[in-house]
Backbone as CSV, one residue per row, in Angstrom:
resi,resn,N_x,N_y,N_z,CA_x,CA_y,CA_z,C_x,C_y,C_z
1,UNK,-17.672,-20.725,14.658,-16.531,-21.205,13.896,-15.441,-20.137,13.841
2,UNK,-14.275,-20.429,13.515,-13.087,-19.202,13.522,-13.316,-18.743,12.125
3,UNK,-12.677,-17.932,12.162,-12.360,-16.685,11.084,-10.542,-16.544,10.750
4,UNK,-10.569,-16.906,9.577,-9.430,-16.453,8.583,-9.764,-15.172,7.733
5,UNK,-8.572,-14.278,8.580,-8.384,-13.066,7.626,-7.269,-13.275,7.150
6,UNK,-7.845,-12.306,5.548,-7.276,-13.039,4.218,-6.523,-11.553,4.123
7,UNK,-5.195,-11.334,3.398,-4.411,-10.568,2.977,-4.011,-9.851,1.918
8,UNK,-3.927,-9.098,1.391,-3.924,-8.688,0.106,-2.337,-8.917,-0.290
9,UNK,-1.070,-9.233,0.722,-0.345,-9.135,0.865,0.282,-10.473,-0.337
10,UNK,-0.801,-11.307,-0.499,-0.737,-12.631,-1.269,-0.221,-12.378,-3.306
11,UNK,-1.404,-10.591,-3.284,-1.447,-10.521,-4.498,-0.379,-9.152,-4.600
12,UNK,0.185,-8.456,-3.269,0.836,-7.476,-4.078,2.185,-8.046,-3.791
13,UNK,2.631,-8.839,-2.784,4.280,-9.258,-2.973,4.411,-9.690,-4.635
14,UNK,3.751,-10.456,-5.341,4.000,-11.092,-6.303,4.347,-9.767,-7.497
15,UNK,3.457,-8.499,-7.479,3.286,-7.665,-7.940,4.706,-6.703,-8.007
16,UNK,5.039,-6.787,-7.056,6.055,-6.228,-6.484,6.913,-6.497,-6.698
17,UNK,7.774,-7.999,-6.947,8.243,-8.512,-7.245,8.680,-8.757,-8.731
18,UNK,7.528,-8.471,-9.525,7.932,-8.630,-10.777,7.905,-7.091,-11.380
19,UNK,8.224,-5.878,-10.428,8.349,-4.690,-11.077,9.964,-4.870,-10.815
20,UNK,10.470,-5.672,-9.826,12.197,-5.735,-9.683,13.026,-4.636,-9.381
21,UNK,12.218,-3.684,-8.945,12.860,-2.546,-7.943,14.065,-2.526,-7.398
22,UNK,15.007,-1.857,-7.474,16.372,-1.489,-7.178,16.035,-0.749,-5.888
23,UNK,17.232,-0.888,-4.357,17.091,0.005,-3.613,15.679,0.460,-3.241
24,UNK,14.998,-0.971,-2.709,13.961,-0.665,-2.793,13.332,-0.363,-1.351
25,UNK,12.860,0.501,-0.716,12.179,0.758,0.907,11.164,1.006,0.750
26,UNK,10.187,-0.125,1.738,8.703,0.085,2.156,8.899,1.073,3.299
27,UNK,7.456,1.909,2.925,7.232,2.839,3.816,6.014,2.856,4.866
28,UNK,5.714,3.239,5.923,4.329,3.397,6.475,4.127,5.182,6.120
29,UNK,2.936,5.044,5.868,2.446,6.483,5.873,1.982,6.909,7.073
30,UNK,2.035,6.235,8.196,1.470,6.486,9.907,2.485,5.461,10.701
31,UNK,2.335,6.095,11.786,2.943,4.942,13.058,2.256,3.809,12.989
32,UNK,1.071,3.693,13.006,-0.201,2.637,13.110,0.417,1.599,12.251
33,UNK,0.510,1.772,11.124,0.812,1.132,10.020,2.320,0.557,9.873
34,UNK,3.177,0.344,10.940,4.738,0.368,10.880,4.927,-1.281,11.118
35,UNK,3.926,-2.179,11.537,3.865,-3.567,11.812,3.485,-3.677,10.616
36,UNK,2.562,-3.501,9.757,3.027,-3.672,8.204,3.756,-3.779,7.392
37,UNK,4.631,-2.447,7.349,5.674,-2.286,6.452,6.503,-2.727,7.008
38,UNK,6.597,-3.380,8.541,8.032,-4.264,8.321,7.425,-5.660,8.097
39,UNK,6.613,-6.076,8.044,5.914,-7.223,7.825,6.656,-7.407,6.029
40,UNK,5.777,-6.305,5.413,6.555,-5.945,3.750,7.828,-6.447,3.927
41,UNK,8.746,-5.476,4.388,9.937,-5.242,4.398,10.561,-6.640,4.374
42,UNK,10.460,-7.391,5.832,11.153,-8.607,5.839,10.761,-9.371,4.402
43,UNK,9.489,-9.750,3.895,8.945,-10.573,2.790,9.708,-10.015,1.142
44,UNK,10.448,-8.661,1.529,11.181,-8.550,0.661,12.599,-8.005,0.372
45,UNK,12.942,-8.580,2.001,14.336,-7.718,2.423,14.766,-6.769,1.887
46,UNK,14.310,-5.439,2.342,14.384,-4.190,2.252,14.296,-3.309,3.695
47,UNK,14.745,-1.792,3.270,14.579,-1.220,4.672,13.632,-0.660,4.416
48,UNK,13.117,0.108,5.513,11.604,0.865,6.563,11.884,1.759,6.572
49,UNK,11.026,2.738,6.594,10.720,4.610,6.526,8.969,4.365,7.207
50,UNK,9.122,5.047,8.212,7.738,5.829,8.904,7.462,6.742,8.428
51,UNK,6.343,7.573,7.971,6.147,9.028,7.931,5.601,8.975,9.614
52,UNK,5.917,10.077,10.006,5.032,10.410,11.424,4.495,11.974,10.994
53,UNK,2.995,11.887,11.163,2.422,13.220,11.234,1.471,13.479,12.097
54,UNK,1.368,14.931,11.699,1.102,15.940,13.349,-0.564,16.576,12.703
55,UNK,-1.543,16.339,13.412,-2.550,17.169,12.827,-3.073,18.318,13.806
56,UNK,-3.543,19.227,12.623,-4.134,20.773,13.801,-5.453,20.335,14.140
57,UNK,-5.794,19.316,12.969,-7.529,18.721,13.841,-7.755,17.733,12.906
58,UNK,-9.144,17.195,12.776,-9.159,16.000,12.838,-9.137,15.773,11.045
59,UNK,-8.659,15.085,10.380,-8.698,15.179,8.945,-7.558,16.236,8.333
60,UNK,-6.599,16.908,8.954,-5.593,17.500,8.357,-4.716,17.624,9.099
61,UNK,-3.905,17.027,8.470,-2.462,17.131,8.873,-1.474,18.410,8.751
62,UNK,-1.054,18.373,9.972,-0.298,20.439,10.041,0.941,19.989,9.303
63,UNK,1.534,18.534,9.878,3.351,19.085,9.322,3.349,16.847,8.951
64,UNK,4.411,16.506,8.493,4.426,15.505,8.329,6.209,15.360,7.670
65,UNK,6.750,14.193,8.879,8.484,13.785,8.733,8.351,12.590,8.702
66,UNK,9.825,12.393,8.022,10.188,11.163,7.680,10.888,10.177,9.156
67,UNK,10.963,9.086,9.203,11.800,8.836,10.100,12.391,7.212,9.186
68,UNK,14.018,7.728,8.987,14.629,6.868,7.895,14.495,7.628,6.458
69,UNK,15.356,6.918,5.893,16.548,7.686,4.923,15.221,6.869,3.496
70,UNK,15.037,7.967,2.340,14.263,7.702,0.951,15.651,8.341,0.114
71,UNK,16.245,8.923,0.541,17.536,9.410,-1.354,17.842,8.136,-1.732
72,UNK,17.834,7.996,-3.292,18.241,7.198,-3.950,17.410,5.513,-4.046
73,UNK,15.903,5.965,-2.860,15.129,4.400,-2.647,13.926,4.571,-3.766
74,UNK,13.857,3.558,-4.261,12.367,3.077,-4.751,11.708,3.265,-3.367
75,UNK,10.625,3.803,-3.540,9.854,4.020,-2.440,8.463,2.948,-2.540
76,UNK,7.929,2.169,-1.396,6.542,1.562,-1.939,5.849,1.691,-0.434
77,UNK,5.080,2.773,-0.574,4.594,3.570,0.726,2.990,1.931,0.862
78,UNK,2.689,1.293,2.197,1.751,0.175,2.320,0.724,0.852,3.092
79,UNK,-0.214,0.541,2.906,-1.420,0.820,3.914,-2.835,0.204,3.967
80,UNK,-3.815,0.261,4.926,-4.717,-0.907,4.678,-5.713,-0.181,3.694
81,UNK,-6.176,1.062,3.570,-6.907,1.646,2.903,-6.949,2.977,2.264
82,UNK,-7.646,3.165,1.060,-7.076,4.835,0.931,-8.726,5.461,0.740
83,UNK,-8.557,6.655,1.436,-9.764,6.947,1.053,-10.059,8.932,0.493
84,UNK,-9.620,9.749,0.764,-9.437,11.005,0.330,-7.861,11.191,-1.015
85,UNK,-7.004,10.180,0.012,-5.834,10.279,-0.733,-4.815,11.025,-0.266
86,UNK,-5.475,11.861,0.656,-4.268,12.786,1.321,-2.932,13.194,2.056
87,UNK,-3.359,11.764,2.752,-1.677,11.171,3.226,-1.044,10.350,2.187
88,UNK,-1.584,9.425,1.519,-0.686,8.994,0.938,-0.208,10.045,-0.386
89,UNK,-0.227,10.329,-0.657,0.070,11.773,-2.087,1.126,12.901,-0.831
90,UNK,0.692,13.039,0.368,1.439,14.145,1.042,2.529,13.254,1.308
91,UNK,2.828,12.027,1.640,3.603,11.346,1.966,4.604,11.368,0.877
92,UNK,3.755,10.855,-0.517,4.607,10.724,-1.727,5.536,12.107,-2.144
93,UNK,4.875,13.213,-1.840,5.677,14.152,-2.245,6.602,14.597,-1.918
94,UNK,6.853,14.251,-0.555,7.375,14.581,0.872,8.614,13.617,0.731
95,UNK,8.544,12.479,0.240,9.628,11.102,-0.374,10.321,11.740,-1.520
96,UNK,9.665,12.555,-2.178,10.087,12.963,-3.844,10.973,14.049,-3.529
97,UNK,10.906,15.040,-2.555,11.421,15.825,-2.292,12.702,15.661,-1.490
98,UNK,12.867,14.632,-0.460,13.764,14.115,0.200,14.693,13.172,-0.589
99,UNK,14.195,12.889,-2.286,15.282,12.098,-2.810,14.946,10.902,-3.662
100,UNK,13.602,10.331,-2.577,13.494,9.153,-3.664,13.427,9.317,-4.917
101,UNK,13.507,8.115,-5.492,13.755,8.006,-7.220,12.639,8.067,-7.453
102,UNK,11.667,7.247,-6.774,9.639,7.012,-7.051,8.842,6.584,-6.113
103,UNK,7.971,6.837,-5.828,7.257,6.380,-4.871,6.168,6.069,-5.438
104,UNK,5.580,4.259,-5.419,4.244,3.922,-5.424,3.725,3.444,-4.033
105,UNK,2.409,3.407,-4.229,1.660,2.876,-2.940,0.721,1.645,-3.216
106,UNK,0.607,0.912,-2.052,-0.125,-0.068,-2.457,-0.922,-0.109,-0.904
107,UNK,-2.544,-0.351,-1.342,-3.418,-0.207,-0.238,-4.096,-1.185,-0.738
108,UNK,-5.004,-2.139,0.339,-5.810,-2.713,0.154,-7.721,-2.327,-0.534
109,UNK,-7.972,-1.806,0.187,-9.342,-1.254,0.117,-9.369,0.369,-0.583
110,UNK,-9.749,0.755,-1.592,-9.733,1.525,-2.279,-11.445,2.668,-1.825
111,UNK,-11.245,3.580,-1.181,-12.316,3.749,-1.238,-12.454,5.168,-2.601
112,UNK,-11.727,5.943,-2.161,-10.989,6.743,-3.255,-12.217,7.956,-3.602
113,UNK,-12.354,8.470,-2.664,-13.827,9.487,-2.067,-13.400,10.642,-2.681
114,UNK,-14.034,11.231,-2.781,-13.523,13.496,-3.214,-12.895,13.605,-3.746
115,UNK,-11.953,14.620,-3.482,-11.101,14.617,-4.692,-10.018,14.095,-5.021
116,UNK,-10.137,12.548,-4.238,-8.645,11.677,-4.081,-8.252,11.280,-5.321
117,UNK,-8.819,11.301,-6.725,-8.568,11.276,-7.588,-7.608,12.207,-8.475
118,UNK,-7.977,13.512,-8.081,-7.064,15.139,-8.012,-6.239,14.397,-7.734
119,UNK,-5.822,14.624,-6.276,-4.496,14.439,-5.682,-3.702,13.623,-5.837
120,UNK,-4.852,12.612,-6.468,-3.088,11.353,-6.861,-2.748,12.157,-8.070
121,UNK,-3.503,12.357,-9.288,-2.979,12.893,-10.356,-2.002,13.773,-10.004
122,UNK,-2.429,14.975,-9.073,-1.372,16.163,-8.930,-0.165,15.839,-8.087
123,UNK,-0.010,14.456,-7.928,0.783,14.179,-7.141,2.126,13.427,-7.622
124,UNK,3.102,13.379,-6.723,4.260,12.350,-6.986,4.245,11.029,-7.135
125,UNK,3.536,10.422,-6.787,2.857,9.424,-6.699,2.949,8.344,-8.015
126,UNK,3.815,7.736,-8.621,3.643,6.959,-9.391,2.888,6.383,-9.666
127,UNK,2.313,5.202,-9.264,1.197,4.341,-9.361,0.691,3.969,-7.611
128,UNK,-0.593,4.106,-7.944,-1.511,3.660,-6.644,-2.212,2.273,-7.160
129,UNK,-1.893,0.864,-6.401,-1.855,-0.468,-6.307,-3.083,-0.565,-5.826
130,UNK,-4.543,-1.305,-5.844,-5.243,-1.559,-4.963,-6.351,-2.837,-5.560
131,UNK,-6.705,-3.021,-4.638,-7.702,-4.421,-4.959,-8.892,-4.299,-5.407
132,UNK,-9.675,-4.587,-6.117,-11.042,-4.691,-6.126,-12.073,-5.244,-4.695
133,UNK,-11.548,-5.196,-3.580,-12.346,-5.575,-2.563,-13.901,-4.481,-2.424
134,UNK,-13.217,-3.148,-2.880,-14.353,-2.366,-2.954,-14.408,-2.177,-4.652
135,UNK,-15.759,-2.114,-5.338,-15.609,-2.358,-6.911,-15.528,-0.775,-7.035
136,UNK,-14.756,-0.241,-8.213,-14.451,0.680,-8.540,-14.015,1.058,-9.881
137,UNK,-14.212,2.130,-10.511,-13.843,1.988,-12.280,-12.634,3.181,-11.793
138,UNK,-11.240,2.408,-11.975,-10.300,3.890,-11.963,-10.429,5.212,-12.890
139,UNK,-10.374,6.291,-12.627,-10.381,7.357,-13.239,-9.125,8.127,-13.476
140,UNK,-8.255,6.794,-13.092,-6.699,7.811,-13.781,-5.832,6.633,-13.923
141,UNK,-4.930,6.953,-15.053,-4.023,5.857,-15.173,-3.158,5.936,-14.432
142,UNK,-2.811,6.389,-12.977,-1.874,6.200,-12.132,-2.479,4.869,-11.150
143,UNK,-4.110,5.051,-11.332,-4.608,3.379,-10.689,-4.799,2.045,-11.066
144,UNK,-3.793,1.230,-10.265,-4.205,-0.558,-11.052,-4.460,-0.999,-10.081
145,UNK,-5.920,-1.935,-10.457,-6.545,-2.676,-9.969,-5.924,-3.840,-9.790
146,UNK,-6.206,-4.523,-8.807,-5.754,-6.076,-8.547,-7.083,-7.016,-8.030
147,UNK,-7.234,-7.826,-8.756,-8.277,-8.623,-8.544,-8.164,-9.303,-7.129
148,UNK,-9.435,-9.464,-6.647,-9.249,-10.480,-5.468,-9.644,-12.009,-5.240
149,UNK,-10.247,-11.998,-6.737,-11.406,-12.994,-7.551,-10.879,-14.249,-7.062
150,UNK,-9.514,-14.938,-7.489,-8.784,-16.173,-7.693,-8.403,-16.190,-6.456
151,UNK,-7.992,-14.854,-5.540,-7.692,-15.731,-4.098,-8.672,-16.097,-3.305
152,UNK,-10.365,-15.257,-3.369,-11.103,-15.762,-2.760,-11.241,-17.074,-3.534
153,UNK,-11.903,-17.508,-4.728,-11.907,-18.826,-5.436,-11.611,-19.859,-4.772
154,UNK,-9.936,-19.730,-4.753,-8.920,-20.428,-4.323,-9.144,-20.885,-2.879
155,UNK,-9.472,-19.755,-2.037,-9.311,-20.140,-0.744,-11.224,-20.594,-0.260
156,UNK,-12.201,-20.530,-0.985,-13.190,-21.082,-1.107,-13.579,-22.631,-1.314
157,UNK,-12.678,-22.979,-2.174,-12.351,-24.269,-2.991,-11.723,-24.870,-1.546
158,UNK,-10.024,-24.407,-1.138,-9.533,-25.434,-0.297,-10.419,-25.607,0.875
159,UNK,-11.230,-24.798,1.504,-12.239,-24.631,2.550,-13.163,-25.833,2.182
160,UNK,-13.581,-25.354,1.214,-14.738,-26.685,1.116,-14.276,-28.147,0.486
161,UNK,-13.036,-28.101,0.396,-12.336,-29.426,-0.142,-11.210,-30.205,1.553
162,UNK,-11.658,-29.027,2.130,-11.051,-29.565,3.794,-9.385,-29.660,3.835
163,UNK,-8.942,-28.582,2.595,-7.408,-28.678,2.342,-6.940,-27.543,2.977
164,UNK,-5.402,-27.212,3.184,-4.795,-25.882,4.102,-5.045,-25.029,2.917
165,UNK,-4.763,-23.721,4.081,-4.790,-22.465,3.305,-3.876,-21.710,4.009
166,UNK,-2.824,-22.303,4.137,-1.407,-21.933,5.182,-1.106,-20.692,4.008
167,UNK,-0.858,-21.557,2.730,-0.045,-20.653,1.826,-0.839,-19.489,1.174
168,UNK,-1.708,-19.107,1.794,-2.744,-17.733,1.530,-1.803,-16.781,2.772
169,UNK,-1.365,-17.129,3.481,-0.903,-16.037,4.692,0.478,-15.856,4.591
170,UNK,1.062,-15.578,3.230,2.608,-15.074,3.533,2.764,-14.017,4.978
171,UNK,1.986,-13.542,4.952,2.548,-12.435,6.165,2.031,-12.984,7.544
């Protein structure tokens, strides 16, 4: 049978939306990640910022640039997962320093390992967005959870009721 992959993109546009951000630019924290954030971007007509970074080996990054303008942007750095914390917090600071007003992030899968908890705290980083796909008790109030409960539900229900689930895939 096929496979529908489901988006988190369902529960943070809405999220996003009702924070009403001024001057607002999605960011990728990697090249990888740049079909995302314009994916974001268009769903909330705004402009794009890449970080591109350089590592001396595998797990650290030597230097890390912007490509596109953060002075004066709400920053909302996207990515599919966070797991040390290290790019996204190096990213955020790196935005804070170049101008933006704030930078939050929003990731799907939270794994949030070592001391990724440190680093968001010590970081620029406004709020870190993420789902309960992996269960987790936040340990800092810079993390909100987003349930995934009602869209699986939801998209469980139209499945077994033989109805679309078009409108689960904004992106």
């Amino acid at each position: 049978k096929p496979v529908d992959h489901l988006f988190a993109s369902t529960l943070f546009l809405p999220y996003l939306k009702k924070l009403k951000l001024k001057n607002l630019t999605i960011a990728s924290p990697d090249m990888g990640g740049s079909k995302r954030a314009y994916a974001y971007s268009k769903a909330l007509s705004s402009d794009v910022v890449i970080c591109y970074k350089q590592r001396a080996k595998a797990n650290k990054i030597s230097h890390m640039e912007l490509i596109g303008e953060v002075t004066d942007r709400n920053v909302v750095l996207v990515d599919d997962m966070v797991d040390t914390a290290g790019t996204l917090t190096k990213a955020a600071d790196l935005m804070m320093e170049r101008g933006a007003l704030s930078v939050r992030a929003i990731t799907t899968h939270g794994l949030l390992s070592g001391n990724a908890y440190e680093r968001i705290e010590n970081s620029k980083l406004q709020e870190l967005i993420i789902t309960d796909s992996i269960p987790i008790e936040p340990k800092s109030e810079k993390v909100k959870v987003l349930s995934c409960a009602d869209l699986f539900a939801d998209v469980m229900h139209r499945v077994h009721h033989n109805t679309s689930i078009a409108s689960k895939f904004i992106m």
